[in-house]
C-alpha positions as CSV (number, residue, x, y, z in Angstrom):
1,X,9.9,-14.8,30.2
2,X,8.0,-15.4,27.1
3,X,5.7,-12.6,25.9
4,X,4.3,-14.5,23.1
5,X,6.6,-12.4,20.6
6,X,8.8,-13.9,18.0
7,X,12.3,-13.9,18.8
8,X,14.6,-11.9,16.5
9,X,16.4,-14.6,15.1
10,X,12.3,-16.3,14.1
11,X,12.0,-13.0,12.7
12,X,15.2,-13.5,10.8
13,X,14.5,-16.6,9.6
14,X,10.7,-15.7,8.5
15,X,11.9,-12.8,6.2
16,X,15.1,-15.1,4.8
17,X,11.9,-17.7,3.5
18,X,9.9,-14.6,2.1
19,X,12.9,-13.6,0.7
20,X,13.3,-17.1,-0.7
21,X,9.8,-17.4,-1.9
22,X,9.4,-14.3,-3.9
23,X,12.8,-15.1,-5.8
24,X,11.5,-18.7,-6.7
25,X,8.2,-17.8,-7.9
26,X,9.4,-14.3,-9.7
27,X,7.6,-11.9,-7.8
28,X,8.4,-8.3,-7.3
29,X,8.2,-7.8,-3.3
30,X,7.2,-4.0,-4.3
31,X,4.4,-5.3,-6.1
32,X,3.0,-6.6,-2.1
33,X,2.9,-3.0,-0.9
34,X,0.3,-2.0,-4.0
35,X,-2.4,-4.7,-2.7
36,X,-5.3,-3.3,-1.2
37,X,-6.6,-5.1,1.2
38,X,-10.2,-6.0,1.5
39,X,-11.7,-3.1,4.3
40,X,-14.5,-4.5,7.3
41,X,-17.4,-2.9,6.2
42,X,-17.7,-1.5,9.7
43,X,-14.6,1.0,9.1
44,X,-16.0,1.7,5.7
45,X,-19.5,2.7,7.3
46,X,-17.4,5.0,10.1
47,X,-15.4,7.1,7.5
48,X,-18.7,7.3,5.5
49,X,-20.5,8.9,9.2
50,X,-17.3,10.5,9.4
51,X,-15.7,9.3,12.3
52,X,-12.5,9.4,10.9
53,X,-10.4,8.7,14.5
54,X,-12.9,5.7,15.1
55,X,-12.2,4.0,11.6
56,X,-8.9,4.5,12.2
57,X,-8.4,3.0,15.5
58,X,-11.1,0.0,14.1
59,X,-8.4,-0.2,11.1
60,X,-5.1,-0.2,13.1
61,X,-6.9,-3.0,15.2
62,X,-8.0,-5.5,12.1
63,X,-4.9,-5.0,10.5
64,X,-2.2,-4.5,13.1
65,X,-1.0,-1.3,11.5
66,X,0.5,1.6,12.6
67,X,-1.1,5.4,13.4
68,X,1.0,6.2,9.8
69,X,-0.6,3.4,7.7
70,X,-3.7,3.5,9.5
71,X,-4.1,7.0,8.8
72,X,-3.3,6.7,5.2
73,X,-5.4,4.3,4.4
74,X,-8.4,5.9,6.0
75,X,-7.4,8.5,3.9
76,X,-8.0,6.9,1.0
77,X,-11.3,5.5,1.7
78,X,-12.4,8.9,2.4
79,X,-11.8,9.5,-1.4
């Protein structure tokens, strides 16, 4: 039955050409994990009403994250 997932072995293969990529152009894969990305302004205007569980649900939803690094980065807009 096909679940619309990736297989394993796609996945393999996906992170062998990312792999690849970053080595041919010189890029530090660490240097991926410091980009910010660009915020809705809708999850900006919850944590600024402070609805801090609403921005983050609204944030793990637009970027596909996890509670953790949905958390965190709600975190930081709070800032």
């Amino acid at each position: 039955m096909d679940d619309g997932t990736p297989s394993d072995n796609r996945l393999e293969v996906l992170e062998r050409q990312i792999t690849y990529l970053y080595a041919h152009f010189g890029l530090d894969p660490e240097a991926a994990e410091q980009v910010e990305l660009p915020v809705p302004a809708k999850i900006t205007a919850l944590v600024r009403d402070g609805k801090k569980i609403a921005a983050i649900r609204d944030y793990r939803r637009a970027f596909q994250a996890s509670l953790t690094d949905a958390t965190r980065a709600v975190g930081r807009l709070q800032r």
